[in-house]
C-alpha positions in Angstrom: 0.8 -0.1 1.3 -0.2 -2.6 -1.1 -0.9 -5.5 1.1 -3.4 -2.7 2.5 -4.5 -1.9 -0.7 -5.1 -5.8 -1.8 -6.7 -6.4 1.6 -9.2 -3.5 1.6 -9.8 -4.3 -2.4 -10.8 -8.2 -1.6 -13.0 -6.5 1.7 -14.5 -4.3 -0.6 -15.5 -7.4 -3.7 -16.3 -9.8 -1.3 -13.7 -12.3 -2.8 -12.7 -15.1 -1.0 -8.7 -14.3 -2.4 -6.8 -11.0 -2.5 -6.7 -9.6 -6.1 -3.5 -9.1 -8.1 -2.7 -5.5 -7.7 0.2 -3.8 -9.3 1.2 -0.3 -8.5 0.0 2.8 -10.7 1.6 5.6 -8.6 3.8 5.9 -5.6 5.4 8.6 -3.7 7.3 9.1 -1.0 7.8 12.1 0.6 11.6 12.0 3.7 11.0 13.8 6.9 13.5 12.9 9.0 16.7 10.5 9.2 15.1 6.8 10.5 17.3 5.5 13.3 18.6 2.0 12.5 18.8 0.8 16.3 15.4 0.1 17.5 12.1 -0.6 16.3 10.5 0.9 13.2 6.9 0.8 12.8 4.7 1.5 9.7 0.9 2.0 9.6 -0.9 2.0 6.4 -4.4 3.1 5.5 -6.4 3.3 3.0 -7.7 6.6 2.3 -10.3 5.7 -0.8 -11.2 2.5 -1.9 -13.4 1.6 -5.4 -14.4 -1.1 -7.2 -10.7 -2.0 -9.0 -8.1 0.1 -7.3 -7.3 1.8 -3.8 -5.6 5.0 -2.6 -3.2 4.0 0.5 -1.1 6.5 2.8 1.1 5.6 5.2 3.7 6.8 7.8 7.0 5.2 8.3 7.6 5.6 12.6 11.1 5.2 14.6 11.4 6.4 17.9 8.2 8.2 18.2 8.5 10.2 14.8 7.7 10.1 11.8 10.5 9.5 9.5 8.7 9.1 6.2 5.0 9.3 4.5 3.7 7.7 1.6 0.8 7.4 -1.0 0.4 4.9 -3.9 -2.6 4.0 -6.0 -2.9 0.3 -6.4 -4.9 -1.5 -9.4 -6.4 -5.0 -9.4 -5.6 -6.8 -12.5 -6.8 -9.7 -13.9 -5.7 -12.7 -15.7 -4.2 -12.2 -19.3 -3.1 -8.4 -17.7 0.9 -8.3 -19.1 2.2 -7.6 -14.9 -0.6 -10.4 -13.6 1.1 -13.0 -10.8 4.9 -11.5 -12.4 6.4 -10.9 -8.9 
């Protein structure tokens, strides 16, 4: 979700480098057990997009269901900002 979020952001700016972005809300929401012993898929999108931060859902997928869902806001930051380049 953030790598969707930092991708859509740089779209978005025009930058030539993805932003810093640290999270400012995530949830998660379990549907259903996710099987261990075959693929697992997950598709992001992002679901609103302005000028410093993104909205981003996405689905967590294992054997044609969906096992989990997921929505996080993530905010560019910029240099001097205490969580900027920390992980």
């Amino acid at each position: 979700s953030n790598w969707t979020a930092t991708y859509h952001l740089m779209q978005k700016s025009g930058a030539s480098s993805p932003p810093c972005t640290v999270t400012a809300e995530y949830a998660i929401k379990l549907r259903r057990p996710t099987p261990t012993d075959g693929e697992i898929e997950i598709v992001a999108r992002p679901v609103d997009v302005g000028e410093d931060r993104a909205i981003v859902e996405a689905e967590l997928r294992a054997a044609g269901n969906v096992c989990a869902t997921s929505r996080g806001t993530f905010v560019a930051v910029e240099p001097g900002h205490p969580a900027y380049h920390r992980w």
